[in-house]
N, C-alpha and C positions, 0 to 999 in steps of 0.2 A: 266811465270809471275815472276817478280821481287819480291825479299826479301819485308816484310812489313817494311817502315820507323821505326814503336818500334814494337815491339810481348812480348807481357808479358805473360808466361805462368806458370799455378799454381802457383803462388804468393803467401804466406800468410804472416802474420805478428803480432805480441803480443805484445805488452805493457807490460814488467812483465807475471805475472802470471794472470792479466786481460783477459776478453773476446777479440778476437781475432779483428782486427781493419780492417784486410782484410783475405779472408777465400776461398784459391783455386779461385786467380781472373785470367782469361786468358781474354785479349782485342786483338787486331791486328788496328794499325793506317798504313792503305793504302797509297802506295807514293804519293803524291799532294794531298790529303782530308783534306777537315776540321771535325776531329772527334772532337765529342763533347761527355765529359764524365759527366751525369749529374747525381744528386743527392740532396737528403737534406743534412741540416748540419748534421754529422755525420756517414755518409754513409763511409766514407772512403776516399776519394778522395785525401786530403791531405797528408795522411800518404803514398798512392798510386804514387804521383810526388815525396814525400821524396825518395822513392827507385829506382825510375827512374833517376833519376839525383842522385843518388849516394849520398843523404844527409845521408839515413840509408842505408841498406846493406841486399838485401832481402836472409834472411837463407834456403829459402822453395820457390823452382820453379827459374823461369830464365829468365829474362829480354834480350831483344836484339837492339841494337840500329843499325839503317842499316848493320841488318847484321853480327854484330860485338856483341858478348859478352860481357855485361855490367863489370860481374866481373872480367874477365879473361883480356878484352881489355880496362878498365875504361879508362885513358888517350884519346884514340883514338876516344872510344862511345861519350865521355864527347866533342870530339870538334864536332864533327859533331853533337848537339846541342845548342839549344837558349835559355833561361829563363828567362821568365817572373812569378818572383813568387807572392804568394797573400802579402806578406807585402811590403812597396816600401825598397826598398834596395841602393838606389842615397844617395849620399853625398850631404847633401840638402846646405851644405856652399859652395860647390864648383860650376861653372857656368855649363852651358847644356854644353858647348864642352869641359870642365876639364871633367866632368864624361864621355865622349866617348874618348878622349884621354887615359884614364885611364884605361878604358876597352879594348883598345885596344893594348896597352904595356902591362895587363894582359895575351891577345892573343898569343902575340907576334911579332904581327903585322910590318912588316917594315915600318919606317916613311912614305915612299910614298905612301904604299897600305891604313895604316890609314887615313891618309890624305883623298884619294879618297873617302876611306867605307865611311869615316865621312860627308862628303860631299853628297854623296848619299843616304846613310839613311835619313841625315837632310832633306834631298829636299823630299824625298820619303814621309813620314810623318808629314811636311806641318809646322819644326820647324825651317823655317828661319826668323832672323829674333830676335829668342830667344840666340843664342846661349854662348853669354857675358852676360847670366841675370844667377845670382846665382839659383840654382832650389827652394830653399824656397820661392820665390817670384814666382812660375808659379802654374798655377789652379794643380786641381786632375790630371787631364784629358790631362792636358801639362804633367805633370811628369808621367804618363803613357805612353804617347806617346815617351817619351824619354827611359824610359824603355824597352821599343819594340826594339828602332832605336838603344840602347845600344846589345840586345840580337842578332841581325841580321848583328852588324859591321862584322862577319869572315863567312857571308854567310853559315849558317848551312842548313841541310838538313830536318833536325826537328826543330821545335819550340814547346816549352813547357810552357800553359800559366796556371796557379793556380787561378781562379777566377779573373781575370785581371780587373775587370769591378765594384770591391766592393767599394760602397760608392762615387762613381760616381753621377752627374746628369743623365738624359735621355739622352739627345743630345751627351755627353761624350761618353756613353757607347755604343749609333749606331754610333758613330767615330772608336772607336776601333773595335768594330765586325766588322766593310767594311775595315776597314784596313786588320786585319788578312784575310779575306776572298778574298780582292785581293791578298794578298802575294800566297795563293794556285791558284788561279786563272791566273794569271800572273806571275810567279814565279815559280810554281810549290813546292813551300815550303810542306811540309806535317807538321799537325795541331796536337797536341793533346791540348781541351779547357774546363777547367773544372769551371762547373757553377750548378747552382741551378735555374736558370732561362728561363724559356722556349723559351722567346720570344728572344733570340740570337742563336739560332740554327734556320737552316733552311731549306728549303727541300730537296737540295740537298746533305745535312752533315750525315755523318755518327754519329750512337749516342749508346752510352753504359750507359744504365740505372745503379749504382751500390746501393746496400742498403744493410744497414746492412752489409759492409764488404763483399756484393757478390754479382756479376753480374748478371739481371737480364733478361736483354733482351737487345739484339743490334740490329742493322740495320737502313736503312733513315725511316725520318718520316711515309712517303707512308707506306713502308715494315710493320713497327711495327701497324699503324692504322688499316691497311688490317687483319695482326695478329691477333689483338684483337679486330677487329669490332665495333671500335668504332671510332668517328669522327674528333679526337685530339690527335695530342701529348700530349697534356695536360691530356688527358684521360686516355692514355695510361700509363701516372706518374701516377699520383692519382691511376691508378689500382695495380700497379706495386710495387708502395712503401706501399700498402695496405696488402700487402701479409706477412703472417707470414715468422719468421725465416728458 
């Protein structure tokens, strides 16, 4: 079997001299899945993408990106990654295709490869159309969806989304779930998607319960309801983030 897409193993993390924020967390996101890393607020999750994209720098345990050693091969792990983080991060004066140009000479991109990615992103995520409209004039839900089409211009192998779906309407937020969920499906993309929300995973997605800075229970829905004998994923949270430290 193939390398996992990320493998996070014993992971911890401090704040200072604060209670730990992650506490010996080991996940595995499988090549082509949509894993879903779910939690309350709190739980860690955040701090969790911080060190997988190399915002912090995990001291304790060892992250791997296809393969490749987060810290030893950063440069290399970091391209074979997409992110999508929980705050928007677009140049909200500049138009939809200034901020994918821009990502794209970040890349490195050669004009003509740009060109293309740009073009098929656009079409892929259903933003033509928009591309001359500055992004402060497009809904939540547009400038998410540009953020995706932004994360996916150099064809990554992972995609990394933070809560992607906050403060969205409904109809917005089942846009982006069938979005990511085609990209694994037709693509082959592998998923890591971190939410607090039950009703966008699904039953085929793999899922990492975490709380309290530690993992609790993984596997698909099926797997974890069979587990705990009870009727719901939803059940299976409530029981799970129920548990003491």
């Amino acid at each position: 079997m193939s390398e996992p897409a990320l493998l996070v193993e014993q992971v911890s993390f401090a704040y200072g001299r604060r209670q730990r924020a992650l506490d010996g967390v080991s996940l595995a996101v499988p090549r082509g899945s949509f894993t879903a890393l779910l939690g309350p607020n709190g739980a860690g999750k955040t701090t969790l993408m911080a060190l997988v994209t190399h915002l912090f720098r995990a001291r304790e345990g060892r992250i791997w990106v296809c393969g490749l050693d987060l810290a030893r091969h950063t440069c290399a792990a970091l391209a074979r990654m997409g992110v999508v983080f929980q705050r928007p991060t677009l140049d909200v004066d500049l138009s939809v295709i200034q901020n994918l140009r821009y990502a794209c000479a970040l890349q490195g991109l050669p004009r003509a490869r740009a060109t293309a990615r740009i073009a098929a992103v656009i079409e892929r995520l259903g933003l033509g159309g928009l591309e001359r409209r500055p992004v402060r004039t497009l809904s939540g839900g547009q400038q998410r969806r540009v953020e995706l089409a932004r994360a996916l211009l150099h064809e990554p192998e992972l995609l990394i989304l933070d809560e992607p779906t906050v403060g969205l309407d409904i109809d917005s937020r089942r846009a982006i779930v069938d979005h990511v969920h085609d990209l694994c499906a037709t693509d082959g993309v592998s998923v890591l998607w971190t939410t607090h929300l039950i009703d966008e995973i699904r039953p085929t997605d793999q899922v990492v319960i975490l709380h309290r800075g530690r993992v609790r229970a993984t596997g698909s829905p099926p797997e974890l309801t069979r587990t705990y004998r009870v009727p719901s994923l939803q059940d299976v949270y409530v029981r799970v983030t129920a548990e003491p430290s």
